[in-house]
C-alpha positions as CSV (number, residue, x, y, z in Angstrom):
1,X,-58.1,-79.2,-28.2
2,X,-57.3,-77.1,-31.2
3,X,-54.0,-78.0,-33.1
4,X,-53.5,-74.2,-33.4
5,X,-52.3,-73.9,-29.8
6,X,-52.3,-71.0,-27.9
7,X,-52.5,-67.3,-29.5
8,X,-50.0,-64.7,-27.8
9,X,-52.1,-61.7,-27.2
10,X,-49.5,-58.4,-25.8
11,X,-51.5,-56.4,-23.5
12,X,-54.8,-57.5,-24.1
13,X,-57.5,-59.5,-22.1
14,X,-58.5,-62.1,-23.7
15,X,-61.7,-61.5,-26.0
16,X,-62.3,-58.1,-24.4
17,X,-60.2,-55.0,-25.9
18,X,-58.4,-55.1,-29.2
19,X,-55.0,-53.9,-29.5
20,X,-54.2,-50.3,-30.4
21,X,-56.6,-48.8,-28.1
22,X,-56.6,-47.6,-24.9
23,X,-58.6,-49.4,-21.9
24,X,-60.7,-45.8,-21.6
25,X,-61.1,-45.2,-25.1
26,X,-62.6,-49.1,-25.4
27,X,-64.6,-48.7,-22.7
28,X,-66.6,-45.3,-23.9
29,X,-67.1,-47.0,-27.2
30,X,-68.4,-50.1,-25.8
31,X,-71.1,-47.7,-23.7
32,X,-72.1,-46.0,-27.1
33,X,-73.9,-49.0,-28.1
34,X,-76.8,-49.6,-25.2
35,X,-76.3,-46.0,-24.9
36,X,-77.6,-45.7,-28.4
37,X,-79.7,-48.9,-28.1
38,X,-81.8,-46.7,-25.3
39,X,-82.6,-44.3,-27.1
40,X,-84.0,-45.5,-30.0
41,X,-86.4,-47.4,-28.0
42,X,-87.5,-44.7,-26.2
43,X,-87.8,-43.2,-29.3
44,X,-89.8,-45.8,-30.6
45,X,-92.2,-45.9,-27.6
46,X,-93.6,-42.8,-27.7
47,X,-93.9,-42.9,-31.7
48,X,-97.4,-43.8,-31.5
49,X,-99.7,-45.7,-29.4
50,X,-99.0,-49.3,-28.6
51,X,-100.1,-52.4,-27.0
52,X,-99.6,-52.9,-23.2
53,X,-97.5,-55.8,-24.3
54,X,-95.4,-53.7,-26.3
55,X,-94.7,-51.0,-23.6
56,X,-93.7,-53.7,-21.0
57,X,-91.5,-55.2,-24.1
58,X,-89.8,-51.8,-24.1
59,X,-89.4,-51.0,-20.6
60,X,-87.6,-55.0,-20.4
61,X,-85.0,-54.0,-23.1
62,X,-84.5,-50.5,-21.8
63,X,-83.7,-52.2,-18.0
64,X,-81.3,-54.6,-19.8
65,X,-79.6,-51.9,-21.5
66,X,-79.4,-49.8,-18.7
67,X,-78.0,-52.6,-16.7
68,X,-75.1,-52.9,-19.7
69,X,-74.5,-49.2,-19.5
70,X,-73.6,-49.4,-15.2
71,X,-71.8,-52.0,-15.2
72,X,-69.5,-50.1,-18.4
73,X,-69.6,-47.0,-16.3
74,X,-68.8,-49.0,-13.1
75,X,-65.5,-49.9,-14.9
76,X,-65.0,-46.7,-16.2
77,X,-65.2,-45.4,-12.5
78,X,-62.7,-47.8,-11.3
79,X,-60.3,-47.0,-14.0
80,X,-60.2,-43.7,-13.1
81,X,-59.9,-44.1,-9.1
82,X,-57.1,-47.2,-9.4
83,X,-53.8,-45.1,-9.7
84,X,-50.5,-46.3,-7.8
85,X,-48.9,-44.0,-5.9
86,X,-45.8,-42.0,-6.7
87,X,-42.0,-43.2,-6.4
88,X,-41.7,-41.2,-3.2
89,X,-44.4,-43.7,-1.4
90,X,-42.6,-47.2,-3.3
91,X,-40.8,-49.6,-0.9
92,X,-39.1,-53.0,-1.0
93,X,-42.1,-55.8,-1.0
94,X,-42.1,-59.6,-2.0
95,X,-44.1,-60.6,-4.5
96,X,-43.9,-64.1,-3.7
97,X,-45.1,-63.3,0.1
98,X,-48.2,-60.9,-1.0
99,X,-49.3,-63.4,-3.4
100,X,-49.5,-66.7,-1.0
101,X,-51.3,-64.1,1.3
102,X,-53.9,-62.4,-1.4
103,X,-54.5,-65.9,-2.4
104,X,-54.9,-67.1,1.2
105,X,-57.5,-64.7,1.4
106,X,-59.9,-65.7,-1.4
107,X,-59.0,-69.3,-0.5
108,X,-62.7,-69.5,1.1
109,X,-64.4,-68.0,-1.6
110,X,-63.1,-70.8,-4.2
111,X,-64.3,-73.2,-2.2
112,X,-67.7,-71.7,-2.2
113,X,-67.6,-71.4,-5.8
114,X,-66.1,-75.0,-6.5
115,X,-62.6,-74.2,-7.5
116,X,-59.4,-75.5,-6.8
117,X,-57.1,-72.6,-5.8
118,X,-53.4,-73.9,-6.7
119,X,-50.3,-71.3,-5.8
120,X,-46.3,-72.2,-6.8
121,X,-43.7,-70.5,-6.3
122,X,-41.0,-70.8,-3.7
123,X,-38.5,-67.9,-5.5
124,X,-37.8,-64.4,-2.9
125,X,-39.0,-61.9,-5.6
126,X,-38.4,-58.6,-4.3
127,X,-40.0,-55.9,-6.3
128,X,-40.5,-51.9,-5.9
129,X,-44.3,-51.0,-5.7
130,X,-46.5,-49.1,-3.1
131,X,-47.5,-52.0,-0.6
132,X,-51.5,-51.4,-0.2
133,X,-51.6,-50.0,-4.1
134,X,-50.1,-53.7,-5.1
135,X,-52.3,-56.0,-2.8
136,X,-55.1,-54.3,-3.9
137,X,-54.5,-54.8,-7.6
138,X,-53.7,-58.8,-6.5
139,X,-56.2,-59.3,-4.6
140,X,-58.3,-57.7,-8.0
141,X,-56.6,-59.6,-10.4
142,X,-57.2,-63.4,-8.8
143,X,-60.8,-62.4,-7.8
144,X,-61.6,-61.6,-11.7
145,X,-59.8,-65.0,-12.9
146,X,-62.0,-66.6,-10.1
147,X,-64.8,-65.7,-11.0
148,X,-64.5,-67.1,-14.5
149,X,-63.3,-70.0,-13.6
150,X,-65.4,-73.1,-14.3
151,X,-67.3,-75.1,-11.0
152,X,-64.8,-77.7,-10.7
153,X,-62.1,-76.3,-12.6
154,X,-58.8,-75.1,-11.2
155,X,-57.3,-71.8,-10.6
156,X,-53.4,-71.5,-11.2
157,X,-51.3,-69.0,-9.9
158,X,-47.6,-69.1,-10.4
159,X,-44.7,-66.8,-9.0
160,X,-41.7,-67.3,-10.3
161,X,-38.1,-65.5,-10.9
162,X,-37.3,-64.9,-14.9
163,X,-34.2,-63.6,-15.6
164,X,-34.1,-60.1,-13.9
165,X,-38.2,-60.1,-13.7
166,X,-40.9,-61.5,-11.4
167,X,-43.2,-63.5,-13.4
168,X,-46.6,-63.9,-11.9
169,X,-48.8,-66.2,-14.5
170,X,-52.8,-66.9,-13.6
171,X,-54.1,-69.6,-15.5
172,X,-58.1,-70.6,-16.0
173,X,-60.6,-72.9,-17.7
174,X,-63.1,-70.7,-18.2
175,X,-66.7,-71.5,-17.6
176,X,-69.6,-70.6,-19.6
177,X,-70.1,-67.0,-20.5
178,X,-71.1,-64.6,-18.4
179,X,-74.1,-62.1,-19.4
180,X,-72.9,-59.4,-21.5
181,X,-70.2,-61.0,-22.6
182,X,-67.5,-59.9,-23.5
183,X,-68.7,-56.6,-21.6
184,X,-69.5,-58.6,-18.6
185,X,-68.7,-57.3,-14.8
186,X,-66.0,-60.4,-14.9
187,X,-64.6,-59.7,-17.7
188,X,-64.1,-55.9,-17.0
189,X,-62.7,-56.9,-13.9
190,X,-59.9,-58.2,-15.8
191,X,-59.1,-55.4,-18.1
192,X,-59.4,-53.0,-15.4
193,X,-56.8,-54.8,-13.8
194,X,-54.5,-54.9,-16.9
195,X,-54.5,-51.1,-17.1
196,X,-53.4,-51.1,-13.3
197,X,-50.7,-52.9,-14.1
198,X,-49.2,-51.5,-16.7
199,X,-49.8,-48.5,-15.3
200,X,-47.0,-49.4,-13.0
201,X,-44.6,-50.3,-15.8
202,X,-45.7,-54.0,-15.5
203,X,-45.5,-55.9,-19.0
204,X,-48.4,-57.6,-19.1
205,X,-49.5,-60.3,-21.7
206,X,-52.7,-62.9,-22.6
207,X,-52.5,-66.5,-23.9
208,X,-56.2,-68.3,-25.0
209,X,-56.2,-71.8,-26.2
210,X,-59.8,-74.1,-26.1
211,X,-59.5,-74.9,-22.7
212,X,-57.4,-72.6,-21.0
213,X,-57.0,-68.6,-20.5
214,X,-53.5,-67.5,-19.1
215,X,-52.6,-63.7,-18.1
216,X,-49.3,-62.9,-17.1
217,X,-47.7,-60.0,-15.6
218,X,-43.9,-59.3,-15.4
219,X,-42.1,-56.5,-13.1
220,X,-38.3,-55.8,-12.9
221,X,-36.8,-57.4,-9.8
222,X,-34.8,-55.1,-7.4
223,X,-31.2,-56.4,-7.7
Protein backbone atom coordinates (compact mmCIF):
# COMPACT_ATOMS: atom_id res chain seq x y z
CA UNK A 1 0.00 0.00 0.00
CA UNK A 2 0.85 3.51 -0.80
CA UNK A 3 2.70 5.50 2.12
CA UNK A 4 0.45 8.43 1.04
CA UNK A 5 -2.50 7.03 2.87
CA UNK A 6 -5.90 7.86 2.20
CA UNK A 7 -7.00 11.24 0.28
CA UNK A 8 -10.11 13.02 1.98
CA UNK A 9 -12.34 13.86 -0.88
CA UNK A 10 -15.70 16.30 0.56
CA UNK A 11 -18.61 15.49 -1.41
CA UNK A 12 -17.20 13.60 -4.12
CA UNK A 13 -17.35 9.93 -5.31
CA UNK A 14 -14.36 8.70 -5.67
CA UNK A 15 -12.75 9.03 -9.31
CA UNK A 16 -16.13 10.17 -10.69
CA UNK A 17 -17.05 14.05 -10.32
CA UNK A 18 -14.64 16.73 -9.40
CA UNK A 19 -15.41 19.20 -6.90
CA UNK A 20 -17.06 22.49 -7.70
CA UNK A 21 -19.56 21.08 -9.87
CA UNK A 22 -22.86 20.00 -9.61
CA UNK A 23 -23.83 16.12 -9.97
CA UNK A 24 -26.23 17.46 -13.14
CA UNK A 25 -23.90 19.81 -14.59
CA UNK A 26 -21.05 16.74 -14.50
CA UNK A 27 -23.26 14.56 -15.84
CA UNK A 28 -24.38 16.65 -19.16
CA UNK A 29 -20.76 17.28 -19.76
CA UNK A 30 -19.77 13.82 -19.49
CA UNK A 31 -22.73 13.01 -22.35
CA UNK A 32 -21.17 15.76 -24.61
CA UNK A 33 -18.36 13.46 -25.40
CA UNK A 34 -19.99 10.10 -27.06
CA UNK A 35 -22.52 12.60 -27.90
CA UNK A 36 -19.99 14.29 -29.96
CA UNK A 37 -18.04 11.13 -30.65
CA UNK A 38 -21.49 10.00 -32.74
CA UNK A 39 -21.61 12.31 -34.73
CA UNK A 40 -18.47 12.68 -36.19
CA UNK A 41 -18.64 9.21 -37.18
CA UNK A 42 -21.70 9.45 -38.77
CA UNK A 43 -20.24 12.16 -40.26
CA UNK A 44 -17.51 10.32 -41.43
CA UNK A 45 -19.58 7.44 -42.86
CA UNK A 46 -21.38 9.01 -45.30
CA UNK A 47 -18.21 11.21 -46.45
CA UNK A 48 -17.59 8.94 -49.23
CA UNK A 49 -17.86 5.36 -50.12
CA UNK A 50 -16.17 2.82 -48.02
CA UNK A 51 -15.41 -0.76 -47.48
CA UNK A 52 -18.00 -3.21 -45.92
CA UNK A 53 -15.43 -3.55 -43.18
CA UNK A 54 -15.32 -0.05 -42.60
CA UNK A 55 -19.23 0.51 -42.36
CA UNK A 56 -19.55 -2.50 -39.78
CA UNK A 57 -16.41 -0.68 -38.04
CA UNK A 58 -18.66 2.33 -37.74
CA UNK A 59 -21.86 0.96 -36.85
CA UNK A 60 -19.56 -1.00 -33.73
CA UNK A 61 -18.31 2.35 -32.36
CA UNK A 62 -21.60 4.18 -32.94
CA UNK A 63 -23.44 1.09 -30.71
CA UNK A 64 -20.72 1.58 -28.01
CA UNK A 65 -21.25 5.17 -27.92
CA UNK A 66 -24.69 5.01 -27.87
CA UNK A 67 -24.58 2.53 -25.11
CA UNK A 68 -22.26 5.34 -23.07
CA UNK A 69 -24.82 7.97 -23.89
CA UNK A 70 -27.98 5.66 -21.96
CA UNK A 71 -26.44 4.70 -19.37
CA UNK A 72 -25.40 8.85 -18.77
CA UNK A 73 -28.92 9.71 -19.47
CA UNK A 74 -30.18 6.78 -17.33
CA UNK A 75 -28.46 8.59 -14.45
CA UNK A 76 -29.52 11.85 -15.43
CA UNK A 77 -33.21 10.36 -15.30
CA UNK A 78 -32.74 9.17 -11.84
CA UNK A 79 -31.32 12.33 -10.59
CA UNK A 80 -34.06 14.05 -11.51
CA UNK A 81 -36.95 11.54 -10.14
CA UNK A 82 -34.94 10.83 -6.57
CA UNK A 83 -36.25 13.81 -4.41
CA UNK A 84 -37.14 13.35 -0.61
CA UNK A 85 -40.13 14.40 0.40
CA UNK A 86 -40.99 17.60 2.31
CA UNK A 87 -40.74 18.24 6.24
CA UNK A 88 -44.48 17.79 6.47
CA UNK A 89 -44.13 13.88 5.45
CA UNK A 90 -40.58 13.42 7.83
CA UNK A 91 -40.94 11.16 10.95
CA UNK A 92 -38.78 9.65 13.72
CA UNK A 93 -36.87 6.46 12.02
CA UNK A 94 -33.63 4.51 13.20
CA UNK A 95 -31.01 4.41 11.16
CA UNK A 96 -29.31 1.70 12.89
CA UNK A 97 -32.73 -0.55 12.39
CA UNK A 98 -33.21 0.41 8.43
CA UNK A 99 -29.77 -0.34 7.83
CA UNK A 100 -29.44 -4.13 9.42
CA UNK A 101 -32.72 -4.51 7.40
CA UNK A 102 -31.60 -2.81 3.77
CA UNK A 103 -28.55 -4.86 4.26
CA UNK A 104 -30.50 -8.06 5.19
CA UNK A 105 -32.07 -7.67 2.04
CA UNK A 106 -29.04 -7.69 -0.40
CA UNK A 107 -27.56 -10.25 1.95
CA UNK A 108 -28.38 -12.91 -0.96
CA UNK A 109 -27.20 -11.06 -3.60
CA UNK A 110 -23.52 -10.85 -2.02
CA UNK A 111 -23.42 -14.22 -1.78
CA UNK A 112 -24.17 -14.60 -5.45
CA UNK A 113 -21.62 -12.21 -6.21
CA UNK A 114 -18.83 -13.63 -3.75
CA UNK A 115 -18.83 -10.93 -1.13
CA UNK A 116 -18.74 -10.92 2.43
CA UNK A 117 -21.46 -8.52 3.67
CA UNK A 118 -20.17 -7.22 7.26
CA UNK A 119 -22.72 -4.72 9.25
CA UNK A 120 -21.71 -3.00 12.94
CA UNK A 121 -23.28 -1.01 14.80
CA UNK A 122 -25.26 -1.59 17.91
CA UNK A 123 -25.90 2.55 18.64
CA UNK A 124 -30.17 3.67 18.68
CA UNK A 125 -29.62 6.37 15.99
CA UNK A 126 -32.74 8.16 15.61
CA UNK A 127 -32.84 10.50 12.77
CA UNK A 128 -35.67 12.76 10.92
CA UNK A 129 -36.17 11.61 7.18
CA UNK A 130 -39.23 10.40 5.11
CA UNK A 131 -39.17 6.47 5.89
CA UNK A 132 -39.71 4.87 2.13
CA UNK A 133 -37.54 8.09 0.61
CA UNK A 134 -34.54 6.88 3.12
CA UNK A 135 -34.75 3.02 2.53
CA UNK A 136 -34.69 3.60 -0.90
CA UNK A 137 -31.57 5.71 -1.04
CA UNK A 138 -29.99 2.68 1.47
CA UNK A 139 -31.00 0.15 -0.22
CA UNK A 140 -29.27 2.33 -3.48
CA UNK A 141 -26.30 3.27 -1.75
CA UNK A 142 -25.04 -0.54 -0.60
CA UNK A 143 -26.26 -2.00 -3.95
CA UNK A 144 -23.67 0.53 -5.83
CA UNK A 145 -20.68 -0.33 -3.28
CA UNK A 146 -21.75 -4.00 -3.99
CA UNK A 147 -21.42 -4.06 -7.08
CA UNK A 148 -17.81 -2.78 -7.13
CA UNK A 149 -16.82 -4.75 -4.74
CA UNK A 150 -14.10 -7.29 -5.61
CA UNK A 151 -15.25 -11.45 -5.82
CA UNK A 152 -13.96 -12.35 -2.54
CA UNK A 153 -13.59 -9.06 -1.06
CA UNK A 154 -15.60 -7.72 1.79
CA UNK A 155 -18.29 -5.19 2.09
CA UNK A 156 -18.29 -2.99 5.29
CA UNK A 157 -21.02 -1.16 6.63
CA UNK A 158 -20.79 0.76 9.78
CA UNK A 159 -23.54 2.68 11.89
CA UNK A 160 -22.43 4.40 14.51
CA UNK A 161 -23.28 7.53 16.95
CA UNK A 162 -20.66 10.68 16.52
CA UNK A 163 -21.13 13.32 18.60
CA UNK A 164 -24.70 14.69 17.87
CA UNK A 165 -24.63 12.85 14.20
CA UNK A 166 -25.27 9.34 12.80
CA UNK A 167 -22.32 8.17 10.98
CA UNK A 168 -23.04 5.54 8.41
CA UNK A 169 -19.44 4.62 6.66
CA UNK A 170 -19.45 1.85 3.64
CA UNK A 171 -16.18 0.65 2.96
CA UNK A 172 -14.92 -1.51 -0.38
CA UNK A 173 -11.92 -3.10 -2.15
CA UNK A 174 -12.82 -2.34 -5.33
CA UNK A 175 -12.55 -4.88 -8.10
CA UNK A 176 -11.41 -4.32 -11.55
CA UNK A 177 -12.92 -1.54 -13.52
CA UNK A 178 -16.09 -1.60 -14.82
CA UNK A 179 -16.71 -0.63 -18.67
CA UNK A 180 -16.83 3.01 -19.14
CA UNK A 181 -15.20 3.74 -16.33
CA UNK A 182 -15.32 6.20 -14.55
CA UNK A 183 -18.85 6.72 -16.34
CA UNK A 184 -19.80 3.23 -15.65
CA UNK A 185 -23.62 2.15 -14.57
CA UNK A 186 -21.75 1.30 -11.01
CA UNK A 187 -20.11 4.11 -10.69
CA UNK A 188 -23.16 6.48 -11.40
CA UNK A 189 -24.92 4.56 -9.14
CA UNK A 190 -22.77 5.99 -6.56
CA UNK A 191 -22.90 9.55 -7.37
CA UNK A 192 -26.45 9.52 -7.91
CA UNK A 193 -26.70 8.38 -4.55
CA UNK A 194 -24.40 11.24 -3.21
CA UNK A 195 -26.72 13.93 -4.56
CA UNK A 196 -29.68 12.14 -2.72
CA UNK A 197 -28.04 12.56 0.23
CA UNK A 198 -27.13 15.67 0.42
CA UNK A 199 -30.03 16.61 -0.86
CA UNK A 200 -31.36 15.82 2.50
CA UNK A 201 -28.85 17.95 4.33
CA UNK A 202 -26.66 14.81 4.81
CA UNK A 203 -22.75 15.65 4.85
CA UNK A 204 -21.39 13.31 2.80
CA UNK A 205 -17.62 12.61 2.24
CA UNK A 206 -15.08 9.99 0.12
CA UNK A 207 -11.79 8.37 1.33
CA UNK A 208 -9.55 6.29 -1.63
CA UNK A 209 -6.40 4.58 -0.61
CA UNK A 210 -4.81 1.47 -2.92
CA UNK A 211 -6.87 -0.97 -1.62
CA UNK A 212 -9.81 0.48 -0.23
CA UNK A 213 -12.75 2.99 -1.18
CA UNK A 214 -14.73 4.46 1.92
CA UNK A 215 -17.95 6.80 1.55
CA UNK A 216 -19.48 8.18 4.48
CA UNK A 217 -22.62 9.91 5.15
CA UNK A 218 -23.46 11.88 8.37
CA UNK A 219 -27.09 13.25 9.50
CA UNK A 220 -27.97 15.22 12.70
CA UNK A 221 -29.41 12.94 15.30
CA UNK A 222 -32.86 13.92 16.89
CA UNK A 223 -32.00 14.80 20.53
Amino acid sequence: MSGAGAQLAPCRVPGVMPQGRSPLAHLLHALNQPLTGLQCSLELAVAGPRSTEQYVRTLREGLELTERMRILVEAIRELADTQPAGSEEQELVLLDELVRTTANDLQPVAETRGVRLVVDGAARLPVRADRSFLATLLFRFFESALSLTRAGGALQIAAALEAEHASLMVSWGPGQLPEHSPFSRQQLGLLVVQAAWERTGAEWTSATTDVTQTCTVRLPLVL
